[in-house]
C-alpha angles and dihedrals in degrees: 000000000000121000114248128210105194087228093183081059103047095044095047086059096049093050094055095039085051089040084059098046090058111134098032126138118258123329087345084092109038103034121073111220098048090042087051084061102041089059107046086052087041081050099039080048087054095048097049090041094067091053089050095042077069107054092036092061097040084058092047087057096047094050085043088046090049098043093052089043088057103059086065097043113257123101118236112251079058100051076050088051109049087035084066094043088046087054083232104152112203116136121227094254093058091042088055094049092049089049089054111035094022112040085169094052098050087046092055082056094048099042080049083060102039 
């Protein structure tokens, strides 16, 4: 028996694989095996990105956090700290957005905690 190759399949995944490398520099964009490569690394990039979008913003709370603690005197691991002990429940993410667009609001916190 003859061997077969399935070509609607192949070529539907090389046309997607080449649709998803549009944009790209050079032959990184027109020539399959280079753009194969370009997109599974484009792809490995965008995996690894989302983790990181995560602890990059977690990091951006806590400076902003720190930064809007100081200037009432208290660091920020113990503002942390004394915000646990207190029960007050606010995350990270709510505390940095009331240092930076509500600097009354965050003082009222931090006077809670004092």
């Amino acid at each position: 028996m003859p061997k077969t190759k399935n070509a609607v399949a192949s070529r539907a995944r090389r046309k997607r694989v080449l649709k998803m490398a549009k944009g790209y520099y050079g032959a990184r964009k027109n020539v399959w095996t280079v753009a194969k490569n370009a997109v599974d690394k484009a792809l490995l990039y965008a995996y690894v990105g989302r983790k990181l979008k995560k602890r990059q913003f977690r990091s951006l709370w806590i400076t902003r956090i720190n930064a809007g603690s100081r200037q009432y005197g208290m660091s920020y691991s113990v503002f942390m700290g004394k915000l646990h002990a207190k029960g007050i429940e606010l995350n990270r993410k709510v505390l940095a957005d009331l240092a930076l667009n509500h600097p009354e609001a965050f003082k009222e916190v931090v006077d809670k905690v004092k």
